[in-house]
N, C-alpha and C positions, 0 to 999 in steps of 0.2 A: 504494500500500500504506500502512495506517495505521502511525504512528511507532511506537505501540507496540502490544503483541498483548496485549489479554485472554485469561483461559480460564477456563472454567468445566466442573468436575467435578461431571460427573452419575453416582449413585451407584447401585450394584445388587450387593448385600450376597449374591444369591442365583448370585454366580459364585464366590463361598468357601466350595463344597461344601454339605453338607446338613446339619452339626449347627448346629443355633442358636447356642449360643453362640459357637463357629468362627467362624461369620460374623459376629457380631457384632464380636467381637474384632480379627480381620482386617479389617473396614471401617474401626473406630475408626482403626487404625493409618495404613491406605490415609489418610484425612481427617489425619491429622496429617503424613504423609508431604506431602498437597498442599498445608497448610499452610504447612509450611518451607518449600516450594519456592516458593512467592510465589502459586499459583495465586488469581486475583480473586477467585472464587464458588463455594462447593461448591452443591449441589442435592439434601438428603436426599429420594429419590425411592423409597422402600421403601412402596408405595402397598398393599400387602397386608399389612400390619400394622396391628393392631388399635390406636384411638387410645391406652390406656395405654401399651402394647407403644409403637407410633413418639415418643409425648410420653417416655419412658425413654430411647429412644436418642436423640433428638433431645437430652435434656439434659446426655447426654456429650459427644456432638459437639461442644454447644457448651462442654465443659468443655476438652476436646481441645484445640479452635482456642483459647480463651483462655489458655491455659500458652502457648502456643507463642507469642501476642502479649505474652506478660511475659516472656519469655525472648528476643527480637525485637521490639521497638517499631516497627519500621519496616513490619513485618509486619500486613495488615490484610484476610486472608480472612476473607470474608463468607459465613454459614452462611442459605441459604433453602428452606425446607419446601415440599416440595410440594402445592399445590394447599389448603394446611391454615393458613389464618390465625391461625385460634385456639390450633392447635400452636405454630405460632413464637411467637404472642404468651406464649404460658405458659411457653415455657421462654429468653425471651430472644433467641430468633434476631434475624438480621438483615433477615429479608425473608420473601418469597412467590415460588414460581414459580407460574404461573399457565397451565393449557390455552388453547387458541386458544376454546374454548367454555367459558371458564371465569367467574367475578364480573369487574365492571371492575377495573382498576387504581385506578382515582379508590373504587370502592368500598373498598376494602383500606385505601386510605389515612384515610379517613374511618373506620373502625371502629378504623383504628390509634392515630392520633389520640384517637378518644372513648377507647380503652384508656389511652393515655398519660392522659389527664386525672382520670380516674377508679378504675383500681386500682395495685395494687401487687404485681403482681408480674411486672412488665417490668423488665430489666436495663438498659434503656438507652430512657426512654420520652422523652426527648426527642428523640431521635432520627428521620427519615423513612425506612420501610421501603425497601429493596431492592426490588425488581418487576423479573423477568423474564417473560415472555411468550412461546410456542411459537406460530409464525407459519408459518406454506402458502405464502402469494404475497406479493406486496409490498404489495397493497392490507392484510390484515391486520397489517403489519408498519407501515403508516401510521397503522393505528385505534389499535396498539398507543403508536404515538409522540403520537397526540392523548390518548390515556387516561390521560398520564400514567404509563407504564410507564418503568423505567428503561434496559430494553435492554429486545432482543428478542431471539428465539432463533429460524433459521430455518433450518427442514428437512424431509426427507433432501434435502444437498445430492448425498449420490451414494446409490447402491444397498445397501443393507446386505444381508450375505449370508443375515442368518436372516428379510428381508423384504423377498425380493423382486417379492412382490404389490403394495407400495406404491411408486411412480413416484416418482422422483427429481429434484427440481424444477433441478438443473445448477446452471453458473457464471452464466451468462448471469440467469437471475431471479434468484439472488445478488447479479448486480451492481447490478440494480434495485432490488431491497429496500433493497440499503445504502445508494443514496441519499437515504435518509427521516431527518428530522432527532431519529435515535436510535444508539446504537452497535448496530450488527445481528452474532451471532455465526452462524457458521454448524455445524450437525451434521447429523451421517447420515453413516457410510461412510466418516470420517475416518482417514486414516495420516499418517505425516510422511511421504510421499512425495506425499501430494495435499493434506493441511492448508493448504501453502503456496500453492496455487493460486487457495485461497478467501481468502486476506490479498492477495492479489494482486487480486482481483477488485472488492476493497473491502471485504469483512466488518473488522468492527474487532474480534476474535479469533475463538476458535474453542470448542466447547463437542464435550463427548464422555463415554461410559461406558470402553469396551475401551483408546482410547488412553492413557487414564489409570492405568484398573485393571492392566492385561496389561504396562505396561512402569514404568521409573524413571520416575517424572513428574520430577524436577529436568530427566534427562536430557533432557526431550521440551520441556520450556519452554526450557530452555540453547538447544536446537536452531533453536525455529523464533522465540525472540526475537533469535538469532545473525544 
């Protein structure tokens, strides 16, 4: 089992009821709850909002986690946009999560980069993006660690209940993916009664929507870093 556990919060605004600003509001909060709580990596993953719409929330988010690291110095959640370079680039994020069919990693970096050199309105352009990566088997989770990715993320490690058309790739290819010279998270089907299974297997944390949203996150990191 790795010494210590990562986690990463992946987000989905659309389990806080139907009004918009509701949800809104309620997310924000959810992201600064994960914040305090030490969580590694949020994942604004709100993939059906229009880019002004996600580039607005995204720049709370990142307003959110920044109080919380001036209030906490020792505190250093990282905010990454899904799938949207140019999002995080605009509003300061810390990175990119990135589909298994997504641009390369080494791409990302390379436009990050040209950004850094060339405009001004990166919060922190000296900096090297975040990259996380959604990975299937462990062969992708290998391209992911040659690409330059920073982690990877690999799932459904178990069955989820609203998708059970998709196969659940187990412990066992978990434990093989985390052999690849990247830290490998594991999702899909995650509780604290089986989270610890997949740290046990080798994953170097764990990554999740419902575990996060649906309980205390302090309580749930206290637990399985306990």
């Amino acid at each position: 089992m790795a010494e210590t556990c990562l986690f990463y919060y992946i987000t989905d605004r659309s389990a806080f009821g139907s009004n918009e600003g509701t949800r809104r509001q309620r997310l924000l909060e959810k992201i600064t709850e994960a914040a305090r709580a030490g969580v590694d990596y949020i994942q604004l993953r709100e993939k059906d909002l229009p880019t002004r719409d996600l580039e607005s929330l995204a720049r709370e988010a990142v307003d959110a986690i920044l109080r919380v690291r001036t209030d906490n110095r020792e505190l250093r959640t990282a905010l990454l946009i899904n799938s949207r370079t140019d999002v995080a680039l605009a509003v300061g994020a810390d990175g990119v999560h990135l589909r298994s069919d997504d641009v390369s990693p080494v791409d990302v970096r390379t436009a990050w980069k040209a950004c850094g050199e060339g405009a001004t309105g990166r919060k922190h352009p000296e900096r090297d993006p975040m990259i996380g990566v959604s990975c299937h088997s462990p062969e992708e989770v290998g391209q992911a660690a040659a690409d330059r990715a920073s982690f990877a993320v690999f799932a459904p490690v178990f069955e989820k209940k609203d998708a059970a058309d998709a196969p659940s790739v187990g412990l066992a290819l978990l434990h093989d993916a985390s052999r690849a010279n990247i830290p490998v998270l594991a999702l899909g089907g995650l509780t604290l009664t089986n989270a610890r299974s997949c740290l046990e297997a080798g994953a170097a944390g764990i990554a999740a929507i419902r575990l996060f949203q649906e309980n205390d996150i302090a309580a749930v990191v206290k637990h399985l870093r306990g």
